[in-house]
C-alpha positions in Angstrom: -5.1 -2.0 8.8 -4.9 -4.2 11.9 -2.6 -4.5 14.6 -2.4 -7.5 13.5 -2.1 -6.9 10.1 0.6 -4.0 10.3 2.7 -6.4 12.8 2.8 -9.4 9.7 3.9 -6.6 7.5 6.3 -5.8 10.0 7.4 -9.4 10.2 7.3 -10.4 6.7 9.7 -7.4 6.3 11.9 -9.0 8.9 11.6 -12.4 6.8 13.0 -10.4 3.5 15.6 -8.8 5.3 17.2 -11.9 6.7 16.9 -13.5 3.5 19.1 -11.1 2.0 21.6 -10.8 4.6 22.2 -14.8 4.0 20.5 -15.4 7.3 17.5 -17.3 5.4 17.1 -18.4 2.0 15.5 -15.4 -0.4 12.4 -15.8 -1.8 10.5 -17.9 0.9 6.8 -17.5 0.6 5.1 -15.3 3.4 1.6 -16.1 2.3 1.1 -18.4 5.5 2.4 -16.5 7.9 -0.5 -15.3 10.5 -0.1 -12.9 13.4 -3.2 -13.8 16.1 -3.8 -12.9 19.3 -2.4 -16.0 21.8 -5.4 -18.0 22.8 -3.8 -17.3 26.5 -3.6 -13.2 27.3 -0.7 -14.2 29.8 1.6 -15.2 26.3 1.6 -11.3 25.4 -0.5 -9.3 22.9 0.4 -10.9 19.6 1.5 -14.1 18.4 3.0 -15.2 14.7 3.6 -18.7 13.2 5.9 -17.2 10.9 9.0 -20.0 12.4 6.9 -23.1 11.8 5.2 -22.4 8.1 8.8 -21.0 7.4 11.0 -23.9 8.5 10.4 -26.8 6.5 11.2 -24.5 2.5 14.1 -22.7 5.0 15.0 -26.2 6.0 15.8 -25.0 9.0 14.7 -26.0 12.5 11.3 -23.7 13.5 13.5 -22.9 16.9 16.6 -21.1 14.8 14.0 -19.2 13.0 12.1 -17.8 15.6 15.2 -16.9 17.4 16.5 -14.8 14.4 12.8 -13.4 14.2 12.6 -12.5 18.1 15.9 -10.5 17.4 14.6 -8.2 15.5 11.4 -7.5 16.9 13.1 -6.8 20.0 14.5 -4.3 18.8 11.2 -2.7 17.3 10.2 0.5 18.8 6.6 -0.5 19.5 7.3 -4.0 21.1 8.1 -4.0 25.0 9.1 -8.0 25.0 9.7 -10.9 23.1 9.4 -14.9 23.9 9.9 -17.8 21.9 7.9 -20.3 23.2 6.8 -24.3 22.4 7.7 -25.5 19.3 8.5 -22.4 17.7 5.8 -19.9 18.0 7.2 -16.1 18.5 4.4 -14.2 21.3 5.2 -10.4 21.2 4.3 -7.8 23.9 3.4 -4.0 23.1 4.7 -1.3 24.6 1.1 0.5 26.5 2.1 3.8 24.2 1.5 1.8 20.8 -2.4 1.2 22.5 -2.6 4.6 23.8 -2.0 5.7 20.1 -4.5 3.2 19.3 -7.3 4.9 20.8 -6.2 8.2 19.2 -6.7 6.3 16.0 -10.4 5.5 16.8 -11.4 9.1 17.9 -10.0 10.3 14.8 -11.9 8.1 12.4 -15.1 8.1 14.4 -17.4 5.0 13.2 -15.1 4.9 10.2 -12.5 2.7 12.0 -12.6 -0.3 11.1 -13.5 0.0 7.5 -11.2 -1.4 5.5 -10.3 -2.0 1.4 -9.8 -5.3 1.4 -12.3 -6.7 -1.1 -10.6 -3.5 -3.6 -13.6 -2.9 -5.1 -14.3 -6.4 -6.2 -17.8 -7.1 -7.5 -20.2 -9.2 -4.9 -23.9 -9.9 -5.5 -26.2 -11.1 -2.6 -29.6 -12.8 -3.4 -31.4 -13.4 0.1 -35.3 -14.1 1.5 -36.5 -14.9 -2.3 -39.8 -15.8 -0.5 -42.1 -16.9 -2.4 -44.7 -13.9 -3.7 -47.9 -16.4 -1.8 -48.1 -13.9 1.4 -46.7 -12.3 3.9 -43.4 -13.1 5.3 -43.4 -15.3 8.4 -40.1 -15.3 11.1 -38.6 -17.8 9.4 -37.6 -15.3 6.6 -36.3 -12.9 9.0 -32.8 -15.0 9.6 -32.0 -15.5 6.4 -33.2 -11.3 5.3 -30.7 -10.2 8.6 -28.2 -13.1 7.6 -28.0 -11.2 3.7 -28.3 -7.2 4.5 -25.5 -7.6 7.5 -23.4 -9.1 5.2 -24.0 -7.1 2.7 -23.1 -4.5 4.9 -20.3 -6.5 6.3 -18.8 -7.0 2.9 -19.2 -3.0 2.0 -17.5 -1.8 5.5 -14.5 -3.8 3.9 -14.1 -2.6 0.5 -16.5 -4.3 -1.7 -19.2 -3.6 -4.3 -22.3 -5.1 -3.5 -25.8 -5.7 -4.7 -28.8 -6.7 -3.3 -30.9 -8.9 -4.7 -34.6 -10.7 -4.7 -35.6 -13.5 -6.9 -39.3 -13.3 -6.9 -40.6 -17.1 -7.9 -43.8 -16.0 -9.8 -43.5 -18.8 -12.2 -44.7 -22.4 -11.1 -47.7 -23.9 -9.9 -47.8 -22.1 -6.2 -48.7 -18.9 -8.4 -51.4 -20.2 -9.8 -52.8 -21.7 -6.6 -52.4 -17.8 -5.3 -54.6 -16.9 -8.2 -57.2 -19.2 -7.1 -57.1 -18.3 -3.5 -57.6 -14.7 -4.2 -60.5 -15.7 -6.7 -62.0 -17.5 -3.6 -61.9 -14.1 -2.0 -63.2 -12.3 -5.1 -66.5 -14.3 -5.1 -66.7 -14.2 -1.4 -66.8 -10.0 -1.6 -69.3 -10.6 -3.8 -71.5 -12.3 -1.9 -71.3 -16.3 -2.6 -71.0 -18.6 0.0 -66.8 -20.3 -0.2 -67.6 -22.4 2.6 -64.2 -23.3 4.3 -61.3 -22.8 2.3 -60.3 -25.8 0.1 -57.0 -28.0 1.3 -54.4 -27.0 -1.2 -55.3 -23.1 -1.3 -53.8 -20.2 1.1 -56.2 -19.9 3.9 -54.9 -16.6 5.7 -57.5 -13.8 6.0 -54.5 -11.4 3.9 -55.8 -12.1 0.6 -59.1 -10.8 1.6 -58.3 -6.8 1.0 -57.3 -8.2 -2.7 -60.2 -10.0 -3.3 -62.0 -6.7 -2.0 -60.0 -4.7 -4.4 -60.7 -6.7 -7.6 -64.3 -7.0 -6.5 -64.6 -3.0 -6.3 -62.5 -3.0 -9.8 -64.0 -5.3 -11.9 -67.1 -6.1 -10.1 -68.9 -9.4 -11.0 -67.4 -9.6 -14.2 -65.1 -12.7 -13.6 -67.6 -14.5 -11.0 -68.6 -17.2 -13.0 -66.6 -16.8 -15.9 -63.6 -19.7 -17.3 -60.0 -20.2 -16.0 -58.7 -18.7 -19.4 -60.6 -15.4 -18.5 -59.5 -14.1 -15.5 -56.6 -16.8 -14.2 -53.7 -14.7 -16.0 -55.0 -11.7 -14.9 -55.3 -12.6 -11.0 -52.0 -14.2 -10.9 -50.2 -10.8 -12.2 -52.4 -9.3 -9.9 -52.1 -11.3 -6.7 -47.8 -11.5 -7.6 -48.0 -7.5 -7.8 -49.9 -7.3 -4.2 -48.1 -10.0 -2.3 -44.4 -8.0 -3.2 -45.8 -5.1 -2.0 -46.3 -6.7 1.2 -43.6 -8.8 1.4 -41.4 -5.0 0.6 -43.4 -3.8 3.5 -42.4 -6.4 5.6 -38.5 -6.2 4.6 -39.2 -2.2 5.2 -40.4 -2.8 9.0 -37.0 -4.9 9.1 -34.9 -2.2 7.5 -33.8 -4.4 4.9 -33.7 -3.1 1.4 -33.1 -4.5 -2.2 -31.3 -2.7 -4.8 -32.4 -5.4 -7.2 -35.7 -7.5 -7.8 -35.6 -10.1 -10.3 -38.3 -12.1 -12.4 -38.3 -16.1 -12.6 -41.6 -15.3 -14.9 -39.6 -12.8 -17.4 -36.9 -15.6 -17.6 -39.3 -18.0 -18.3 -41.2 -15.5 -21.1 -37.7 -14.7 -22.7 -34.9 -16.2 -24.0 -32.8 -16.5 -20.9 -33.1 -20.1 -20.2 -32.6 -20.7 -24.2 -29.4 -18.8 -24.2 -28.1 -20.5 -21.2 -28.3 -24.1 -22.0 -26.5 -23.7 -25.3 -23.6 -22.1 -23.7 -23.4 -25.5 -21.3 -24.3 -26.9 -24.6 -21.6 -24.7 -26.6 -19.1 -26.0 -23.8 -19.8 -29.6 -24.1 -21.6 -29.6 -20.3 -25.1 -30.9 -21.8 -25.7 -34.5 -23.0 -28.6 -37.0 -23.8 -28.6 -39.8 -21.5 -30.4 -41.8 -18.7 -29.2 -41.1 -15.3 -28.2 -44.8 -13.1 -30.2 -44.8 -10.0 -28.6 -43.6 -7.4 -27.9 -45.2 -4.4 -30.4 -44.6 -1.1 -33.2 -41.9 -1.5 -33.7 -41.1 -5.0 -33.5 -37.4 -6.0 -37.1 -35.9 -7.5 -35.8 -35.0 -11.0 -34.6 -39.0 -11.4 -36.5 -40.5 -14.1 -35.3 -44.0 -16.0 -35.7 -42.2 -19.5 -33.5 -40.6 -21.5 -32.7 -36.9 -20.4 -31.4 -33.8 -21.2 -28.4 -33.7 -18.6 -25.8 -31.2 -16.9 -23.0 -32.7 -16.8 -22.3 -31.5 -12.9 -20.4 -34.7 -11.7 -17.3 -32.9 -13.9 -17.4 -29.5 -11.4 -18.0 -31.5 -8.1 -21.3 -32.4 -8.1 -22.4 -36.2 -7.0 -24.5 -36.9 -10.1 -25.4 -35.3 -13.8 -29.2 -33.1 -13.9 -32.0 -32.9 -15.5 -32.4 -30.1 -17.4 -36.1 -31.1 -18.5 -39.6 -32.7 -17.2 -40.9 -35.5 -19.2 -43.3 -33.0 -20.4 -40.8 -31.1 -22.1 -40.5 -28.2 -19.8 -38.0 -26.9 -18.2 -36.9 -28.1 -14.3 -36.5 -25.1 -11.8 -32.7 -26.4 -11.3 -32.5 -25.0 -15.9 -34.0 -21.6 -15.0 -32.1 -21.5 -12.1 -29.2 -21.7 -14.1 -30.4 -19.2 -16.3 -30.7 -17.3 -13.6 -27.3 -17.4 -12.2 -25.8 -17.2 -15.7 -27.8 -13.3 -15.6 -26.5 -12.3 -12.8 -22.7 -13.1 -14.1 -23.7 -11.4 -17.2 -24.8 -8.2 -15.5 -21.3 -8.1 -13.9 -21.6 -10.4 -10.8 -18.7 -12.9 -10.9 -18.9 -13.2 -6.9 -22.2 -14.3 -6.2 -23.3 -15.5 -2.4 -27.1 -17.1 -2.4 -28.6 -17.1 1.3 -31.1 -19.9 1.1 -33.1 -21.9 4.1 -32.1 -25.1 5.1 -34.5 -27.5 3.1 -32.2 -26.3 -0.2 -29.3 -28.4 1.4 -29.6 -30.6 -1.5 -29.1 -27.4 -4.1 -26.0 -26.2 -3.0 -23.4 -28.6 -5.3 -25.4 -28.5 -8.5 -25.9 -24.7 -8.3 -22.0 -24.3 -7.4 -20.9 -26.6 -10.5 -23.3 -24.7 -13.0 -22.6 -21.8 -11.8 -18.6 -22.8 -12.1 -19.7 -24.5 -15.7 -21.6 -21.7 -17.0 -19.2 -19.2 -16.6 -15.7 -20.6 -17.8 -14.6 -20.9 -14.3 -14.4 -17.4 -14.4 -17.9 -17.0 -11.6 -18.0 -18.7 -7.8 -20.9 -18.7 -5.8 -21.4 -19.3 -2.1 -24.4 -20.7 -0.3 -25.3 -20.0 3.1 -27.9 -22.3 4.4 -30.1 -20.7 7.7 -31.3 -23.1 9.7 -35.0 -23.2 11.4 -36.0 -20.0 14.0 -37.8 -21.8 17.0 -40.2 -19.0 17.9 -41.1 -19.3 21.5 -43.0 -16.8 24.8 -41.5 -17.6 27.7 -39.9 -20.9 27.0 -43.2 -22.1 25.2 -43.8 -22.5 21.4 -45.9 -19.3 20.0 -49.1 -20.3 18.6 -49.8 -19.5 15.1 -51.1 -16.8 13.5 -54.8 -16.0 12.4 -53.8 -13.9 10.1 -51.4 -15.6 8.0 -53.3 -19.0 8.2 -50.2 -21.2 9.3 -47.6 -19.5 11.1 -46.3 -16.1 12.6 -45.8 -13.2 10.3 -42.9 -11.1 10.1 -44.6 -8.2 11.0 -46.1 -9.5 14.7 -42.8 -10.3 16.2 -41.2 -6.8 14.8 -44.4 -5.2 16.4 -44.2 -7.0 19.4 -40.2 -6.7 20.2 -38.9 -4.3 17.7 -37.0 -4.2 14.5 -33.4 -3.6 16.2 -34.1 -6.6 18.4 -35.2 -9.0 15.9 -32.0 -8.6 13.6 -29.8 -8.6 16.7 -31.2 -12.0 17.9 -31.1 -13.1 14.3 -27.2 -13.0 14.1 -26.7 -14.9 18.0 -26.1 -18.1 16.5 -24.2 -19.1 12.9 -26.6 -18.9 10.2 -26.0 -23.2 10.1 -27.5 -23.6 13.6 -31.2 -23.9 14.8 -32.2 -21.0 17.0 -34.7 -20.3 19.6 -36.1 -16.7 19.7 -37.8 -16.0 22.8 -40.1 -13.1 22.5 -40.2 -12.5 26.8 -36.7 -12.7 26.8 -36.0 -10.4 23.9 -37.2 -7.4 25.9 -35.8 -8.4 29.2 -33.5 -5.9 30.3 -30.9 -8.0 32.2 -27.4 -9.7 31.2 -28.8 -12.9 29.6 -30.5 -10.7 26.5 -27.5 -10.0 24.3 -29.5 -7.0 22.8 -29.8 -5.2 26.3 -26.7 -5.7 27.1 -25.0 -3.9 23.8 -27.3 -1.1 23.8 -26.7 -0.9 27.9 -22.5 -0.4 27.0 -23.3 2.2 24.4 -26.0 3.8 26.4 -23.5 3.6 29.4 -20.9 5.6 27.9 -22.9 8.4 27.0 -24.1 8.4 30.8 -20.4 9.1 31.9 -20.0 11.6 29.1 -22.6 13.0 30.4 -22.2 12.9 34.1 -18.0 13.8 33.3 -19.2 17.2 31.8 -21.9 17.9 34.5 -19.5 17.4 37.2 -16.2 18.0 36.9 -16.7 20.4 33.6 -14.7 17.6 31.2 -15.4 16.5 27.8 -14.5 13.8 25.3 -11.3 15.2 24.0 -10.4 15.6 20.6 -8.0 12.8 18.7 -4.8 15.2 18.4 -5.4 16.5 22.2 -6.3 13.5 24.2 -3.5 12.7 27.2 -3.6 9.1 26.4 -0.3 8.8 27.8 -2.4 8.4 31.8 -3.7 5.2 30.3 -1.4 2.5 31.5 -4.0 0.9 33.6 -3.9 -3.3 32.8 -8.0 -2.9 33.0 -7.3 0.0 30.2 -5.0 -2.0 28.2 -7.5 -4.7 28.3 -10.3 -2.6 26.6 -8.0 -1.0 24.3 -6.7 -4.8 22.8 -10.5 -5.4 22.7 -11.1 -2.2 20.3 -7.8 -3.3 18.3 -9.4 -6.7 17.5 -12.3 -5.0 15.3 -11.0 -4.4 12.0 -9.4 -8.6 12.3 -13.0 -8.6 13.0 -14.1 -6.9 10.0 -11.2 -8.9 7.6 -12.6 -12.5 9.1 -16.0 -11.9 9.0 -16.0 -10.3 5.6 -14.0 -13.4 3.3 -15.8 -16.3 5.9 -19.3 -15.4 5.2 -20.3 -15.5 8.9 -21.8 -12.2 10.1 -22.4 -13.3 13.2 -19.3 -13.1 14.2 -19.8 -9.1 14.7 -22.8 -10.0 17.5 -20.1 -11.9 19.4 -17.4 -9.4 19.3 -20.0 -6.9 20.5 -20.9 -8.7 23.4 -17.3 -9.1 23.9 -16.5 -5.8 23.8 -19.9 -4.7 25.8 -18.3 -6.9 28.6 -15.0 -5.4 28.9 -16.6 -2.1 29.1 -18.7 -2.9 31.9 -16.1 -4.7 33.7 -14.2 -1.2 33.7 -17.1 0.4 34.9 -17.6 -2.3 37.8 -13.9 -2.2 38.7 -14.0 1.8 38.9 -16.4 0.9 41.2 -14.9 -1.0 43.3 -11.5 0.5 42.9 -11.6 4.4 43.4 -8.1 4.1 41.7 -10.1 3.3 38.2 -13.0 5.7 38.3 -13.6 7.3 35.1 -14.5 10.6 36.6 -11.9 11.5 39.3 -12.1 14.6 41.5 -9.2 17.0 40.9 -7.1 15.7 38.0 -8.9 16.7 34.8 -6.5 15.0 32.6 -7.2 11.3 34.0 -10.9 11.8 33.4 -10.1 13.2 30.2 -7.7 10.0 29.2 -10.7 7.4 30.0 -13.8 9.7 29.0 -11.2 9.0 25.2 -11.1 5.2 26.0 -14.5 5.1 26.8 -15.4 7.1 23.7 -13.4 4.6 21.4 -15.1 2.1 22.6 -18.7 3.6 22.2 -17.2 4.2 18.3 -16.7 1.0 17.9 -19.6 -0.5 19.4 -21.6 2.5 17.4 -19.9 1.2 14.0 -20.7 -2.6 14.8 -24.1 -2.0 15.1 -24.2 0.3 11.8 -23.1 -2.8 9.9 -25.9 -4.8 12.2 -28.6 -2.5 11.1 -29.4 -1.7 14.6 -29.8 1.7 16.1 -27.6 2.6 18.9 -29.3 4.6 21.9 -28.4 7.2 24.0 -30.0 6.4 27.0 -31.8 3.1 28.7 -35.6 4.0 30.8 
């Protein structure tokens, strides 16, 4: 639990007890009441709107509320003043022993604190990159892989049950247009002349070692032989090889699947079958013909009659076709089917993390997903904008390799895999953003990387330097003189640490994983600025000649903060170091 969170307790307690000494009505709903840090540090430590969400059921005036509030939290043992302030707002100031004992916390639960039980368990299933299985993965794919394993991560450092999942798309024509590419390479390993590759086919040079493979296995066999002979062999094939590179890929990235899933096997079962008639069991499918709509008219719009979703009745702007003219089914039926799987397998909280040209998905897939299950599933859709991929302020030209753009794997070679996710998650996941490649490695203020793994590198440096020295070490939890840190710098640092697990809650039921690379370079800053300040001020050195304890109360602060700046970056999937060269 929070500060924050143990402080609303704390007030909502207050709330019940004035309600049933008559000083407020009983039975007022607490539900909106917040406790935040004040957006200015001068207000105090805390701040709580309980007055103003409770005046207008108390009907009373937000003023006499907070008064009665400030009261009582006065006389708290923890709280060193109280100030009612604008138009009913309550700001609170800590005593610097409820911090001190703050900081004890964090030694004692290591990289643990912070991890909370929020989500109770509650069942969570992340589908993110879904590339298509047509080649290697290109940088674009890397925002949306970091965007789903933090918060994946994110969601499991705060008490959920997650899985990882991978829809591979090897159904649809771009699978059989693999097939024919790697044909193409087939017949060029065995000696006929392909001339340059055809427009419409995947030109890139990594679907030569496949074509080299099937050459050696089946030798000339399917050179001149018909479609129907080899087609349904090289597509299973040419699926098979590109997963194993795009795993590969995730693998250089650190990112991990629990679960891979077939669009083919829903296709060659029953799935899609099953799901329609429960939309068509629950009255949600209909014959009809769709009105044009208005502006830009969607691809599946066709002035025939249709089988239909209806999604305008869950939120959606018009109904969907459920089938081509041909007869076959639209990608929006087996994504449906799809979905409705994933509920069946026990996933009623499902989060998709899609790129941004699905923008056009997100309310149809949200009402069948709403339809299809009773009500009973909800999914979330994170769009991730376009990566900008750039050398020194100038675009990076494209790869030879991959055909038509910059693999995966070349910027992880090039800058790192701890790098690349970090960068990933420096601007929300709806926002364009430029990944400079010089800039990623530069070891200076502006490269948010750097300057993290410079903190957490720093404190080890004065761990280091305090035993070498003056013979002190980081203290244990229960033995730590905490009580020397009263230093307004300290206190500073210490309110910073406090704000993680807020950090944690936020992050965790928003969606928004980025919000842990901000609070790290947050909380990177305030370390430094100690640092600096000792410094500058002999008064705040950490390591202070002749009075052990001192160095022993900040080598603790400093230590809780390297925890937490450890335990961010463990959600991150970034490797803290010991030491910068």
């Amino acid at each position: 639990m929070s500060v924050f969170e143990e402080f609303r307790a704390r007030i909502v307690g207050i709330v019940e007890a004035l309600g049933a000494e008559g000083l407020l009505p009983q039975g007022l709903a607490t539900a909106a009441i917040a406790v935040e840090p004040p957006r200015d540090p001068a207000h105090g430590d805390l701040a709580t709107n309980a007055a103003l969400v409770l005046a207008k059921p108390a009907r009373m005036k937000p003023r006499d509320i907070a008064t009665l509030l400030a009261g009582r939290l006065a006389a708290d043992g923890d709280v060193e003043g109280v100030e009612v302030a604008g138009p009913g707002f309550v700001n609170l100031r800590l005593l610097p022993a409820y911090w001190q004992g703050l900081v004890r916390d964090v030694l004692a639960a290591g990289t643990g604190y912070g991890t909370l039980a929020i989500g109770a368990g509650r069942r969570v299933n992340i589908e993110y990159v879904s590339a298509n299985p047509t080649g290697p993965m290109h940088v674009g794919h890397a925002r949306g892989a970091v965007v789903g394993d933090v918060l994946a991560s994110l969601l499991i450092k705060a008490g959920y049950d997650v899985c990882r999942e991978y829809y591979i798309n090897d159904a649809g024509n771009q699978i059989e247009v693999l097939a024919r590419s790697v044909h193409l390479r087939y017949r060029e390993t065995l000696g006929q002349t392909i001339g340059e590759i055809p427009a419409g086919l995947y030109p890139g040079d990594y679907l030569v070692p496949l074509g080299q493979t099937l050459a050696a296995e089946f030798g000339d066999r399917f050179l001149d032989a018909p479609d129907a002979d080899w087609l349904g062999l090289f597509k299973a094939r040419s699926v098979e090889a590109m997963m194993t590179l795009i795993r590969e890929d995730l693998a250089a990235m650190g990112v991990v699947h629990d679960v891979f899933s077939s669009e083919k096997a829903l296709h060659d079962g029953d799935a899609i079958d099953a799901a329609l008639k429960t939309l068509t069991d629950a009255g949600h499918i209909y014959e009809g013909v769709l009105e044009p709509p208005k502006g830009k008219l969607p691809d599946d719009w066709e002035p025939r009659p249709q089988t239909l979703f209806r999604a305008t009745a869950f939120g959606d702007d018009v109904d969907r076709a459920l089938k081509k003219s041909d007869g076959s089914y639209t990608y929006f039926a087996a994504d449906i089917a799809y979905h409705f799987d994933k509920y069946r397998r026990g996933w009623p909280e499902q989060i998709d993390v899609l790129g941004a040209d699905h923008g056009g998905y997100v309310k149809r897939m949200k009402a069948a997903v709403k339809a299809i299950s009773g009500g009973h599933a909800e999914l979330d859709v994170l769009l991730c904008q376009l990566v900008n991929l750039m050398a020194n302020g100038l675009p990076v030209k494209m790869s030879k390799r991959a055909g038509t753009f910059v693999t995966l794997r070349e910027v992880v070679d090039e800058v790192g895999r701890d790098v690349v996710r970090f960068i990933m998650l420096t601007r929300k996941n709806d926002a364009s953003l430029d990944f400079d490649m010089a800039k990623a490695v530069e070891q200076s203020r502006d490269n948010p990387v750097w300057y993290v793994q410079y903190a957490h590198a720093r404190a080890r440096s004065v761990q280091r330097n305090a035993e070498e020295q003056v013979g002190v070490a980081v203290p244990a939890a229960g033995t730590a003189p905490l009580h020397r840190l009263t230093h307004d710098a300290e206190l500073t640092l210490i309110r910073r640490i406090a704000e993680w697990p807020r950090l944690i809650q936020g992050a965790a039921e928003a969606h928004e994983p980025h919000r842990i690379a901000f609070y790290l370079q947050d909380l990177a800053a305030d370390l430094h600025a100690l640092w600096t300040r000792g410094r500058e001020d002999d008064s705040l050195r950490i390591i202070v000649a002749g009075d052990p304890e001192l160095v022993a109360a900040r080598l603790a602060l400093i230590e809780a903060a390297r925890l937490v700046i450890a335990s961010a970056l463990e959600v991150m999937g970034v490797q803290p170091v010991e030491e910068l060269h």
